[in-house]
Structures are given as C-alpha cells and as structure tokens.
MDTraj code that builds the backbone (N, CA, C; nanometers):
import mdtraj as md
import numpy as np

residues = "UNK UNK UNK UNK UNK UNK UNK UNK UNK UNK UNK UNK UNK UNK UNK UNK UNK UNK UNK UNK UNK UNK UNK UNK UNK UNK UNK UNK UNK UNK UNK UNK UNK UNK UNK UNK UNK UNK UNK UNK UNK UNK UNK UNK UNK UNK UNK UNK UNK UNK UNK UNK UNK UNK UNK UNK UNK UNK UNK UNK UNK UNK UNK UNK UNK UNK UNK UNK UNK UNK UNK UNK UNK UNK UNK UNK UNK UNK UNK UNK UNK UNK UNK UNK UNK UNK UNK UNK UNK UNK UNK UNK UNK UNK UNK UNK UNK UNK UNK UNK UNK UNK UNK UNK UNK UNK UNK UNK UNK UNK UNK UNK UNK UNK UNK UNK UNK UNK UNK UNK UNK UNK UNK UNK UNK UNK UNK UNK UNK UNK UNK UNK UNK UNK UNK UNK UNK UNK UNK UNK UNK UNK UNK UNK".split()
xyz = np.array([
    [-0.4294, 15.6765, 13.1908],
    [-0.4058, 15.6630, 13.0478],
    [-0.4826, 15.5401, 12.9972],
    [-0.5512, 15.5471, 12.8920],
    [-0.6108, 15.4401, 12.8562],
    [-0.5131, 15.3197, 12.7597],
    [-0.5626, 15.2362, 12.7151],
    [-0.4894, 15.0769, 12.6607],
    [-0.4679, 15.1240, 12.5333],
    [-0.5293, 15.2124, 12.4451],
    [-0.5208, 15.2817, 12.3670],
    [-0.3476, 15.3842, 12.2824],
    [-0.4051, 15.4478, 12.4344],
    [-0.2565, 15.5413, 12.4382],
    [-0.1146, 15.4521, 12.4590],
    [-0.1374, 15.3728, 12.5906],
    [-0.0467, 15.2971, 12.6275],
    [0.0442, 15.2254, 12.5269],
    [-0.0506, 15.1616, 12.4410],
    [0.0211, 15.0653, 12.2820],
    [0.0849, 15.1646, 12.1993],
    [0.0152, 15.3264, 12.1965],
    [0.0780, 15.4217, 12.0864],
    [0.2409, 15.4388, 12.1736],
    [0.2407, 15.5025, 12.3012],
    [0.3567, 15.5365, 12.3628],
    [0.4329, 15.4220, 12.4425],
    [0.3836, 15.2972, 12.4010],
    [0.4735, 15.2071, 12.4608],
    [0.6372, 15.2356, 12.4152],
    [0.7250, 15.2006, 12.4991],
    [0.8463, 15.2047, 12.5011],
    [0.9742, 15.1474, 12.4520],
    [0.8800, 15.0259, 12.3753],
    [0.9736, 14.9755, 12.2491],
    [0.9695, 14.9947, 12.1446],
    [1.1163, 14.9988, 12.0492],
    [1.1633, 15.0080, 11.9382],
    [1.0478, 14.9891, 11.8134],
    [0.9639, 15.0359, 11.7673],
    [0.8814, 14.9702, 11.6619],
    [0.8841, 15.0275, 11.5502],
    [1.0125, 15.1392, 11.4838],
    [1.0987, 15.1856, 11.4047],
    [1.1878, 15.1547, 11.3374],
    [1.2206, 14.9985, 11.3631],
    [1.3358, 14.9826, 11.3535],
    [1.3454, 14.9699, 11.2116],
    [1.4913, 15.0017, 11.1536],
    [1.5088, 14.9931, 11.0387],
    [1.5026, 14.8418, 10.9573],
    [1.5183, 14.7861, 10.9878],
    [1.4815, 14.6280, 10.8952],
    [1.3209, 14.6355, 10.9690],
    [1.2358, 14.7025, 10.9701],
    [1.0876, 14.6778, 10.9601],
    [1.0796, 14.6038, 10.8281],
    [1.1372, 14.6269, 10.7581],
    [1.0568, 14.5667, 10.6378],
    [1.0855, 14.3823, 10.6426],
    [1.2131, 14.3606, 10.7030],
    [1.2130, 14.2122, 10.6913],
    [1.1737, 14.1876, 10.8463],
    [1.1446, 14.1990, 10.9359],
    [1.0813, 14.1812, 11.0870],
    [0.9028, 14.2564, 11.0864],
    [0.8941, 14.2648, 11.0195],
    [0.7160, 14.3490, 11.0493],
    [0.6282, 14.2486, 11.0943],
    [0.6079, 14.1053, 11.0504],
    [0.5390, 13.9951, 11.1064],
    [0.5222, 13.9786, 11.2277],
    [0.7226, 13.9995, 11.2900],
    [0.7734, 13.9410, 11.4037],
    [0.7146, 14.0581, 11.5176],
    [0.7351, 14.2019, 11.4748],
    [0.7063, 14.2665, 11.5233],
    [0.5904, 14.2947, 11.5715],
    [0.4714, 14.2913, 11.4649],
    [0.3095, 14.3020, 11.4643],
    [0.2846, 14.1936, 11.5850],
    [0.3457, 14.0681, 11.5890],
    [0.3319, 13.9727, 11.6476],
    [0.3198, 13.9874, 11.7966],
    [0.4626, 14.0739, 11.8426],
    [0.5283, 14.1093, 11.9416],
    [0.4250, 14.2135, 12.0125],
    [0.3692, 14.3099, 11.9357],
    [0.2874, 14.4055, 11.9485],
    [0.1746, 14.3751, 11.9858],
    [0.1160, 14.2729, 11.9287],
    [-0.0315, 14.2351, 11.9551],
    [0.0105, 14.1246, 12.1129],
    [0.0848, 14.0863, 12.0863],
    [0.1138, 14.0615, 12.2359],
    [0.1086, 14.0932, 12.3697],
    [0.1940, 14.1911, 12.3522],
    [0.1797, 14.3339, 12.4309],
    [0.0937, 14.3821, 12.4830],
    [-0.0220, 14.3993, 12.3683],
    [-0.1414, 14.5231, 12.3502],
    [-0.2418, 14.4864, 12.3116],
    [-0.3191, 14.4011, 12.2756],
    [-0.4403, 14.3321, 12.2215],
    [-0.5323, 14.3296, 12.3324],
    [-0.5447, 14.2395, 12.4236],
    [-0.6286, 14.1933, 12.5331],
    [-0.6739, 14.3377, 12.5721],
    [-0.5792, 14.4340, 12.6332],
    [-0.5575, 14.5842, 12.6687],
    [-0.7013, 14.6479, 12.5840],
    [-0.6462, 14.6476, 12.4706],
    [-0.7261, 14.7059, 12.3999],
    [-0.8467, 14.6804, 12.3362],
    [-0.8482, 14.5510, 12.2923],
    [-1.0186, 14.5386, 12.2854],
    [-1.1168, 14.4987, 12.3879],
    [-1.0486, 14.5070, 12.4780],
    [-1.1158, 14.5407, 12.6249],
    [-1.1635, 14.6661, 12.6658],
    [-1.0983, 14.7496, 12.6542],
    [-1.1079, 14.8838, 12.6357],
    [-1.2305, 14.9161, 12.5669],
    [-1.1978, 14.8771, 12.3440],
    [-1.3285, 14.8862, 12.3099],
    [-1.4705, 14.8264, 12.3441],
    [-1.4754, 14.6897, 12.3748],
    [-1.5357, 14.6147, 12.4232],
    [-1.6263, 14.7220, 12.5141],
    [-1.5914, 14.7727, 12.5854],
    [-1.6341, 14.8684, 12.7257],
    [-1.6918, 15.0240, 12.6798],
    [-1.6567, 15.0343, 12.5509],
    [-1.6622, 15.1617, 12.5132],
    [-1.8779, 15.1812, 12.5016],
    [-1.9239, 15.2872, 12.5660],
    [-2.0503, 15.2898, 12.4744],
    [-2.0957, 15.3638, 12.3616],
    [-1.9900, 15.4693, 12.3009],
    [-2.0125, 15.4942, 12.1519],
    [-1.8229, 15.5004, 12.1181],
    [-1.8232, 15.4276, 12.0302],
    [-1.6688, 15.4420, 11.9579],
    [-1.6337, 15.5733, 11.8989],
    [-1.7370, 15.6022, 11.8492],
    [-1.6910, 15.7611, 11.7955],
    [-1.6299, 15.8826, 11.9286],
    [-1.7029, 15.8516, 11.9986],
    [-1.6121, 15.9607, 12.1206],
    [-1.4900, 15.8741, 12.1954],
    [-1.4637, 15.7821, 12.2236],
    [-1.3946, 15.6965, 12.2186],
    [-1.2752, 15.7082, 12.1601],
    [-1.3144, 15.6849, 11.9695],
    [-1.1803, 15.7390, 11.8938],
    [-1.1603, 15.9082, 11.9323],
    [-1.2621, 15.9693, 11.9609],
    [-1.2547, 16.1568, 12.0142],
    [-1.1175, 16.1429, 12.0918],
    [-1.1813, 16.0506, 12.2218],
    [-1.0907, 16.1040, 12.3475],
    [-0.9578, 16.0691, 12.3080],
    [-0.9417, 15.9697, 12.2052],
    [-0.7788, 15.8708, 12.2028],
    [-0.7197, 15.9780, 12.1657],
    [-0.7800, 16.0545, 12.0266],
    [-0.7302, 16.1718, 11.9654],
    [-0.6895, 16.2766, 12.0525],
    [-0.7809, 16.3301, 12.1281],
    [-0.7573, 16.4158, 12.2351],
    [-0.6478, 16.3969, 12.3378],
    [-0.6026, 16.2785, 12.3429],
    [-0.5139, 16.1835, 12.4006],
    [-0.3774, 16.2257, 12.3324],
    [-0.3758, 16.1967, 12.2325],
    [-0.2951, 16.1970, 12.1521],
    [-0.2098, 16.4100, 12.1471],
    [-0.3268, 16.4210, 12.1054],
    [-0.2653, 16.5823, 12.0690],
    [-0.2212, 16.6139, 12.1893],
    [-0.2588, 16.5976, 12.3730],
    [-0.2623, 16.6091, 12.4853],
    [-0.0944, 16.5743, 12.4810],
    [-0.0713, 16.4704, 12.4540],
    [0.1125, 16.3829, 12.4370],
    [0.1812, 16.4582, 12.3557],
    [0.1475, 16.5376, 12.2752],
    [0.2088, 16.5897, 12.1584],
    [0.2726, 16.7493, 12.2414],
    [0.1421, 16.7791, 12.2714],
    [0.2161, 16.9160, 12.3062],
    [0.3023, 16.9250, 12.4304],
    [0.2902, 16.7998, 12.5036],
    [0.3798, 16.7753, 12.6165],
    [0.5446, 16.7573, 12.5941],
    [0.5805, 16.7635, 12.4483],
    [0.6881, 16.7580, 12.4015],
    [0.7622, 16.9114, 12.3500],
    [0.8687, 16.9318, 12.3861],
    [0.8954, 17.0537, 12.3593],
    [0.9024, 17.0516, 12.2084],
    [0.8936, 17.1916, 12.1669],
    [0.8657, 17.2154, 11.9690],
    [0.9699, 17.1730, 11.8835],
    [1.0995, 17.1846, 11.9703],
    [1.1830, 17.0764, 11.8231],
    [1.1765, 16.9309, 11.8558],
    [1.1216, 16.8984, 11.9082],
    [1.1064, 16.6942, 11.8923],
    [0.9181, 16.6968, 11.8838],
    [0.8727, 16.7895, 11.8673],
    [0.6906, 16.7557, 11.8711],
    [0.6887, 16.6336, 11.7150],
    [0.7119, 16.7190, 11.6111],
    [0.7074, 16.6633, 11.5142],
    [0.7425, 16.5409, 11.4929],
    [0.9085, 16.5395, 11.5419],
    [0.9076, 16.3647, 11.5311],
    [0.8293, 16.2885, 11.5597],
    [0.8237, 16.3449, 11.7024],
    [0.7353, 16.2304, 11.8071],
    [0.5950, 16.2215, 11.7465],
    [0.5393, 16.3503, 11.7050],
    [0.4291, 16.3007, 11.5970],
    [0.4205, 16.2038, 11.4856],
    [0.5398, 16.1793, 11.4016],
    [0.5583, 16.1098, 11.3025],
    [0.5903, 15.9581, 11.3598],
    [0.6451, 15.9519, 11.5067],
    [0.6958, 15.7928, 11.5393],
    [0.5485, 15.7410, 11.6111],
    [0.4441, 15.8448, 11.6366],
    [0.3067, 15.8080, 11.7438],
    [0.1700, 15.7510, 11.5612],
    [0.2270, 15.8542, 11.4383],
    [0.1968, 15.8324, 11.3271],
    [0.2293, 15.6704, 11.2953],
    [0.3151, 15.6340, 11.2683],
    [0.3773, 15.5090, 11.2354],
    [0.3345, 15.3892, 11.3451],
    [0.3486, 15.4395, 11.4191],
    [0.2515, 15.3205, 11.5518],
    [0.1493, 15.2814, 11.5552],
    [0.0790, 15.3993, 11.4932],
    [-0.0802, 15.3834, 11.4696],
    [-0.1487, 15.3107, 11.2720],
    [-0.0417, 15.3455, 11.2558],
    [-0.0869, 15.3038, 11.1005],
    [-0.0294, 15.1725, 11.0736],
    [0.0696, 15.1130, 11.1007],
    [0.1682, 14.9867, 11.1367],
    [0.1283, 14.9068, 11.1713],
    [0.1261, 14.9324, 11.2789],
    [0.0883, 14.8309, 11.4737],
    [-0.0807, 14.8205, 11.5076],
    [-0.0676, 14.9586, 11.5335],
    [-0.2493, 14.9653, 11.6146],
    [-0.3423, 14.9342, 11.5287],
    [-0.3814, 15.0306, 11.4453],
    [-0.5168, 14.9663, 11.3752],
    [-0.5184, 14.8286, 11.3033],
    [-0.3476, 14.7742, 11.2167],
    [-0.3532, 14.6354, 11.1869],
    [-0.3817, 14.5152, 11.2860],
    [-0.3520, 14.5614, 11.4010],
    [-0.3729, 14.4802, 11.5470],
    [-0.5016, 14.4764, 11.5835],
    [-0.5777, 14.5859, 11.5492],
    [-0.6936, 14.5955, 11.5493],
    [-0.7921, 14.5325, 11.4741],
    [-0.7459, 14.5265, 11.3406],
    [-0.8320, 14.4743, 11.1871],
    [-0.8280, 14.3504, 11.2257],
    [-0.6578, 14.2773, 11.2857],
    [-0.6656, 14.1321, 11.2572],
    [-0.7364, 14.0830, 11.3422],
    [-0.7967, 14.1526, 11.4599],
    [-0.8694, 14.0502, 11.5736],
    [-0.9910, 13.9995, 11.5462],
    [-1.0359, 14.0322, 11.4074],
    [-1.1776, 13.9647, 11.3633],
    [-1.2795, 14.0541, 11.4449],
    [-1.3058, 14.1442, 11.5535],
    [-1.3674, 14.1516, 11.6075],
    [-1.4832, 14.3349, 11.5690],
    [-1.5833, 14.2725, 11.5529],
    [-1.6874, 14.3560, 11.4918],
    [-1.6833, 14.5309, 11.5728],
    [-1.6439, 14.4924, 11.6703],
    [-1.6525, 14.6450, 11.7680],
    [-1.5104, 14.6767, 11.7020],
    [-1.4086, 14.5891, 11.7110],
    [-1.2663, 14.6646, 11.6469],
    [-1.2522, 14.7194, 11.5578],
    [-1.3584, 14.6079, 11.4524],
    [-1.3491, 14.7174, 11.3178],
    [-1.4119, 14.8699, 11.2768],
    [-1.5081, 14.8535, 11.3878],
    [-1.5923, 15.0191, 11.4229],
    [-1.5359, 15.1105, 11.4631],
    [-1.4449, 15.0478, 11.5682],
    [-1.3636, 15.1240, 11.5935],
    [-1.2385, 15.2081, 11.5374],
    [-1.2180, 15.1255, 11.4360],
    [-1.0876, 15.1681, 11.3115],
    [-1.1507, 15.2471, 11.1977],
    [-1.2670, 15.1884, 11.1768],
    [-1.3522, 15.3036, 11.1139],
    [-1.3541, 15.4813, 11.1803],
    [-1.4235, 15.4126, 11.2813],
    [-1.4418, 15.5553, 11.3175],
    [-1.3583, 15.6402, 11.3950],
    [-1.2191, 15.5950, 11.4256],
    [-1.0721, 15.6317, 11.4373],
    [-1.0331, 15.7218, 11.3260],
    [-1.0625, 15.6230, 11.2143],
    [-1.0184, 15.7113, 11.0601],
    [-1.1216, 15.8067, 11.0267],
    [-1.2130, 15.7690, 11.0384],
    [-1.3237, 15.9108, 10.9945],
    [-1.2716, 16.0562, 11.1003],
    [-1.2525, 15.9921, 11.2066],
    [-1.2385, 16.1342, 11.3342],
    [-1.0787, 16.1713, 11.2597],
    [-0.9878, 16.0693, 11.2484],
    [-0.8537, 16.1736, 11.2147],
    [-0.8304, 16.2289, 11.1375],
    [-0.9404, 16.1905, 11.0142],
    [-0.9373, 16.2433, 10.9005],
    [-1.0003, 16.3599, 10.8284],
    [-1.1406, 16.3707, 10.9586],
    [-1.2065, 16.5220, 10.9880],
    [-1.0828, 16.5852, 11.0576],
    [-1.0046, 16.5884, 11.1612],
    [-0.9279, 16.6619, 11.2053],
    [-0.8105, 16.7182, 11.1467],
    [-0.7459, 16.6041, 11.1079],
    [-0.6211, 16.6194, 11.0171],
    [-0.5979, 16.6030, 10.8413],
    [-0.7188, 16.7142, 10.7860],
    [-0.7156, 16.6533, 10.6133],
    [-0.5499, 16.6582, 10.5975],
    [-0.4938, 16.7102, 10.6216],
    [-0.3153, 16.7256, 10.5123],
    [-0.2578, 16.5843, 10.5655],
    [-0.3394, 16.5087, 10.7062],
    [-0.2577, 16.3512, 10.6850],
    [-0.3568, 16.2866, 10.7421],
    [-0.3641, 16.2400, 10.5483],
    [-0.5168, 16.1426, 10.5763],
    [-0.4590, 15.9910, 10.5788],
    [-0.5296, 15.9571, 10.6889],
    [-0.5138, 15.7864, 10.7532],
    [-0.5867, 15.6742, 10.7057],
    [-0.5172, 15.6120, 10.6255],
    [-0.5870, 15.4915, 10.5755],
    [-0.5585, 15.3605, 10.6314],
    [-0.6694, 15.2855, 10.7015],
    [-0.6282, 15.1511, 10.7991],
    [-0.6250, 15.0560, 10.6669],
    [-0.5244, 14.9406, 10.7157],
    [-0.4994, 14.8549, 10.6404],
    [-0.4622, 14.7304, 10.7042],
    [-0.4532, 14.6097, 10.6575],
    [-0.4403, 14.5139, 10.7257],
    [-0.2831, 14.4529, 10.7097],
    [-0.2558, 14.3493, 10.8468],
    [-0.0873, 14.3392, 10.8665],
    [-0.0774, 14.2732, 10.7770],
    [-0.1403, 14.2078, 10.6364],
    [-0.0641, 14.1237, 10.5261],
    [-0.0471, 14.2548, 10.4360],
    [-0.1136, 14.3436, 10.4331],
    [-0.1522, 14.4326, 10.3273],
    [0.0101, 14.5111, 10.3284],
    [0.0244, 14.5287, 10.4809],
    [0.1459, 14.6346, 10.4741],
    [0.2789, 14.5452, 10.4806],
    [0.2429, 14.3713, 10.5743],
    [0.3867, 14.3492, 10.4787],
    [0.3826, 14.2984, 10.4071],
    [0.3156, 14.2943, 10.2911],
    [0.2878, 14.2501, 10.1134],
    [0.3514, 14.3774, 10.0644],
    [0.3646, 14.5037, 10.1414],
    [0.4157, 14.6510, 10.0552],
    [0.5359, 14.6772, 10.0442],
    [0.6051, 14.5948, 10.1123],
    [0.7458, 14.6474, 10.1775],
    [0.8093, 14.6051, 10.0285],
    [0.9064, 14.6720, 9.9621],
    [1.0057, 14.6493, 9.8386],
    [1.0710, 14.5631, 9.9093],
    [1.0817, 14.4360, 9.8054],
    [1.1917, 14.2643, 9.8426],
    [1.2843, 14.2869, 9.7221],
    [1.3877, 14.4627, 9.7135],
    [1.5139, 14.4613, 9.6238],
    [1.5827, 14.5232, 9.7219],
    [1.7631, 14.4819, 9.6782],
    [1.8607, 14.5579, 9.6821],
    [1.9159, 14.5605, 9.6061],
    [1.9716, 14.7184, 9.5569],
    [2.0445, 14.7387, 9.4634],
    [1.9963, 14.6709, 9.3161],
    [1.8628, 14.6568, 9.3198],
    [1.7929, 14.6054, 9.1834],
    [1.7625, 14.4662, 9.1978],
    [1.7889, 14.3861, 9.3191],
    [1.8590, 14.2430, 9.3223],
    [1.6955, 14.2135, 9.4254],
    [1.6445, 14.0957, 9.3794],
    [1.5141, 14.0147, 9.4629],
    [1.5930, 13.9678, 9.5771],
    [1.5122, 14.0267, 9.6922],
    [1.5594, 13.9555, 9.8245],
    [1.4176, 13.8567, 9.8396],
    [1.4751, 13.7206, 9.8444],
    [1.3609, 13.6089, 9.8529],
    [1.2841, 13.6384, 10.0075],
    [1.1787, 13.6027, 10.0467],
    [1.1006, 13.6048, 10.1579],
    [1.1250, 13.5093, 10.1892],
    [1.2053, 13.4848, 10.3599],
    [1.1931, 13.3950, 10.4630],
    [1.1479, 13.3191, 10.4691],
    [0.9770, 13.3780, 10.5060],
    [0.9415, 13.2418, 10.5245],
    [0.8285, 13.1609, 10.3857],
    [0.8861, 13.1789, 10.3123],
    [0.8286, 13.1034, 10.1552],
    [0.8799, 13.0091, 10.1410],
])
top = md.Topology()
chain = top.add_chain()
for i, resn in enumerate(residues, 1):
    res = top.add_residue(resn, chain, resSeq=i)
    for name in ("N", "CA", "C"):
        top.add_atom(name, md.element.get_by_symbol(name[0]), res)
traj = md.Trajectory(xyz[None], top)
C-alpha cells in the first residue's frame, strides 16, 4: 500500500463531530502522522499524473472491498479525508512537487468523478469556513 492510501485509511477518528472547533489540532495531528510518508512518496514519483492514476485506482480498489451497504459511507469518510486532511497537508508543505501533485489529483478525480467535483483548498481556508454560531449566538475563536 502506498503513503498515500495509508493517510486516506489510517485508523483514526478524523470525523469527529467538534471538527469544526479541533480542525487545527487535528490537521496538525495528521500531518504528523503522514507528511514525511507522503512527500516522500511524491518526491519519488516520475510523473504525478499516473501517480494521482494509481492512488485513484487505489482508492476505488478499497471501495469495492467493502460490502454495498457501507461502500458509500466509507466512500464519503475516504471523501472527507482527502478534501480535509490530505491535500491541505499537502498544499501546506510549500513543496512544488506537492502542489503538482494536488493539481493533478484534482484534474484525474475530476475527469473520473464529474457528479463530485474536488476542489483542493488550504488548512486556513477550511478552518476560516467552519460557522463560529450557536443557536444564532458568536462562539469566539480560541485561539484569538
């Protein structure tokens, strides 16, 4: 299995419901984890475009290994890993092959899968998105 897959199907919680006030802590936790792994990986790669191919191929390979009433979830929690975690882990490393690689991640999933088109974004971008209300009421940010 490549460093790739490994970060999508790693085995911790990265769902959790207060994502929105832990996403920092989490991204943090994640790139921990999975960084070195992985742009090592790209680092090594000699065209990214087959590269992002095989991850994909990777991916659908995990998918159907799941019986048909949990495929979907598990599609939607391998979805959220990758749009969250991976490619922001990816964007933030500064690193010129990473960002080729997130490019051309999104171009391949997005030839494959038009009905869920993938847009990479960066870890301030997505936790700058998260709604700071309850019940109409400003929940102040931590660490401000």
């Amino acid at each position: 299995m490549s460093a790739l897959m490994d970060a999508v199907s790693d085995g911790q919680k990265w769902n959790d419901p207060k994502i929105s006030t832990l996403y920092r802590d989490m991204l943090d936790s994640f790139r921990q984890r999975n960084a070195d792994a992985c742009m090592e990986e790209i680092a090594g790669a000699d065209d990214l475009r087959c590269l992002a191919a095989d991850f994909l191929n990777q991916l659908e390979a995990r998918w159907k290994g799941f019986s048909f009433l949990s495929r979907s979830g598990k599609q939607e929690d391998d979805k959220l890993k990758i749009v969250t975690f991976l490619l922001p882990m990816l964007l933030g490393t500064g690193d010129p092959a990473c960002n080729a690689f997130v490019s051309a991640f999104q171009e391949e999933w997005n030839g494959r899968y038009p009905k869920w088109i993938l847009r990479a974004a960066s870890g301030e971008e997505i936790a700058g998105g998260f709604r700071k209300t309850f019940l109409g009421f400003h929940i102040p940010d931590k660490k401000s």
